[in-house]
C-alpha positions as YAML, in Angstrom:
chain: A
units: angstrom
residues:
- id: 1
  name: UNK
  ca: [-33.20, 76.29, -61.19]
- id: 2
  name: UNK
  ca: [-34.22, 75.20, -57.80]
- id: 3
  name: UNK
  ca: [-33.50, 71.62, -59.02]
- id: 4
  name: UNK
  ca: [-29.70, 72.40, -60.23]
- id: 5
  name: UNK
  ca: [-28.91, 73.75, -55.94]
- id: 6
  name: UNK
  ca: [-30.36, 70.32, -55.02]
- id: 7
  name: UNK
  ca: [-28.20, 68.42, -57.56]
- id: 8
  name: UNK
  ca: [-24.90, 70.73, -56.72]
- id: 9
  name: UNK
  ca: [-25.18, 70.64, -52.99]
- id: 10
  name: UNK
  ca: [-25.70, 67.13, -53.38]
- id: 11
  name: UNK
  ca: [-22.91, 66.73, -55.37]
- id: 12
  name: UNK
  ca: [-20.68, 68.36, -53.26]
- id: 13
  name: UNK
  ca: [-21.83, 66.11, -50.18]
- id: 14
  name: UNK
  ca: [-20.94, 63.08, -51.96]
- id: 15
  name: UNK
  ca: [-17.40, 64.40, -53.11]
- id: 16
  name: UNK
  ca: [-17.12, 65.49, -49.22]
- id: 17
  name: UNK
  ca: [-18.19, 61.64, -48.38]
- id: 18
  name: UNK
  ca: [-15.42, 60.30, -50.26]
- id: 19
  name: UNK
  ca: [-12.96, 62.36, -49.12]
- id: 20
  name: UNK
  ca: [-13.65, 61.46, -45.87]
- id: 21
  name: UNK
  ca: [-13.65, 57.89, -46.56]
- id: 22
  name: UNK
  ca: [-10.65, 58.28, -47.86]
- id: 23
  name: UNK
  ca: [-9.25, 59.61, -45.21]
- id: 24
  name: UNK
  ca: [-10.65, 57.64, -42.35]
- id: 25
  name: UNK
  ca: [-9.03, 54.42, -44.59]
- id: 26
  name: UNK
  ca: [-5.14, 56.28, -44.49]
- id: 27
  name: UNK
  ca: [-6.28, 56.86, -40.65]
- id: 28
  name: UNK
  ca: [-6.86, 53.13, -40.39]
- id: 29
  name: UNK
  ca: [-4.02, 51.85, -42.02]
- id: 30
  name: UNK
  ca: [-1.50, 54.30, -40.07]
- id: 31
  name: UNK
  ca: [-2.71, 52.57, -36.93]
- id: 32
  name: UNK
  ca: [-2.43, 49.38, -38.23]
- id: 33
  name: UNK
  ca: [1.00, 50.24, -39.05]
- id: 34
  name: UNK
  ca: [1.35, 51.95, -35.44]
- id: 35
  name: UNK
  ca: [0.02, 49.04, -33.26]
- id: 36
  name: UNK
  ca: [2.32, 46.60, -35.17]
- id: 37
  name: UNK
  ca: [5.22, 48.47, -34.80]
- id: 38
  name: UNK
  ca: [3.87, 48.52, -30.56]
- id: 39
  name: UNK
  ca: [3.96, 44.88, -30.80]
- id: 40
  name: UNK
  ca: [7.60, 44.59, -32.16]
- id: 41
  name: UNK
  ca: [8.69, 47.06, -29.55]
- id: 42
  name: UNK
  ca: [7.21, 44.85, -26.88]
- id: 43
  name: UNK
  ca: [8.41, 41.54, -28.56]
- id: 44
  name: UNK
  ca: [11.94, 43.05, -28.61]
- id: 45
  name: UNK
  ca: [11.33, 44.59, -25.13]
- id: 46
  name: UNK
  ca: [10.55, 40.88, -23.87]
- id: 47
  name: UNK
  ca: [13.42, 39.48, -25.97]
- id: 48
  name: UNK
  ca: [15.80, 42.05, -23.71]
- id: 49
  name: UNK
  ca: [14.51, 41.38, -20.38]
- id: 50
  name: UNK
  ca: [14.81, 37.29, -20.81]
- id: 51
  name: UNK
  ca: [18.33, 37.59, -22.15]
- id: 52
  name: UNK
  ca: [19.38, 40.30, -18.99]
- id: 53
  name: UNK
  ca: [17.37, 37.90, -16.74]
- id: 54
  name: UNK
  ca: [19.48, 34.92, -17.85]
- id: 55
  name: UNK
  ca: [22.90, 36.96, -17.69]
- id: 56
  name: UNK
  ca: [22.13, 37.95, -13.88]
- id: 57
  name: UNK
  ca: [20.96, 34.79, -13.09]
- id: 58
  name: UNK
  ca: [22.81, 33.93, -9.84]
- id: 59
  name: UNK
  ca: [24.33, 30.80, -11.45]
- id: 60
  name: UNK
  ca: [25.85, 32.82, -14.47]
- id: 61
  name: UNK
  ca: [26.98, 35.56, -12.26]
- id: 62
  name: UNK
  ca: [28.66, 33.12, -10.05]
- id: 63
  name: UNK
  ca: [30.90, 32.03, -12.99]
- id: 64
  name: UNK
  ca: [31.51, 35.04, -14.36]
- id: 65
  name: UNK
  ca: [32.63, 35.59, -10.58]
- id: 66
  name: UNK
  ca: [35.03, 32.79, -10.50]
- id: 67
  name: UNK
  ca: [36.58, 33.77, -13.63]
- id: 68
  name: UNK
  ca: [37.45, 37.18, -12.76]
- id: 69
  name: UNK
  ca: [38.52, 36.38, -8.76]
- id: 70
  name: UNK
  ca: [41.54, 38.14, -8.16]
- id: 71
  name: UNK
  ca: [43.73, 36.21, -5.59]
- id: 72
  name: UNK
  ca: [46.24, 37.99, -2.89]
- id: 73
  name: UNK
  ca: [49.24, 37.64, -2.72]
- id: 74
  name: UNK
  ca: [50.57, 38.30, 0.40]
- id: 75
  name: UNK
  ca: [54.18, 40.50, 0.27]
- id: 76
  name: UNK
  ca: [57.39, 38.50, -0.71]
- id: 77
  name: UNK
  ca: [55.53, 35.27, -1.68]
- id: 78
  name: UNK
  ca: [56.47, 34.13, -5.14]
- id: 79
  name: UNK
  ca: [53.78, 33.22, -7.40]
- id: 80
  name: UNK
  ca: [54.00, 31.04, -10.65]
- id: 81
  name: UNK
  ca: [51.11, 32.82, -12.77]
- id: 82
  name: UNK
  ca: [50.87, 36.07, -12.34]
- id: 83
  name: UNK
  ca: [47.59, 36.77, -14.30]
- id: 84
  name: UNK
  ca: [45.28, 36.35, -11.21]
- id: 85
  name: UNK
  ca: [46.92, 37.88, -8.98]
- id: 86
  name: UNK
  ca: [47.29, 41.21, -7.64]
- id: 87
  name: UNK
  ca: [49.24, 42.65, -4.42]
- id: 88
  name: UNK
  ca: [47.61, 44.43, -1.37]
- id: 89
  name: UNK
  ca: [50.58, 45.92, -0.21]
...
């Protein structure tokens, strides 16, 4: 009888063994999953900063400066294109 508690408890260690096997692999593939979704975060992070980097760059934002400038026009001069131009009067 002794010999059948040995065997059970046994038993029952093993089948307690698995499961956590079991688990700890899920555990390990959820942070697999995890730290390669970190990395596409940071990839798309980097991706972000170099394209806002090269739209501030001074030479960019001195074009995009130019294009929208805004001349004056000074009160009762006529001007031919009126698109650019606004009044400070």
């Amino acid at each position: 009888m002794r010999i059948a508690w040995i065997i059970f408890v046994l038993t029952i260690i093993a089948v307690a063994m698995v499961k956590l096997r079991a688990k700890q692999s899920s555990l390990r593939a959820q942070t697999f999953r995890l730290e390669l979704y970190r990395y596409r975060l940071r990839q798309q992070l980097w991706d972000r900063q170099v394209h806002l980097q090269e739209a501030l760059s001074p030479t960019r934002m001195e074009d995009a400066n130019r294009k929208m400038a805004l001349r004056l026009q000074t009160p009762g001069v006529d001007v031919d294109d009126d698109n650019q131009i606004v009044r400070r009067d």
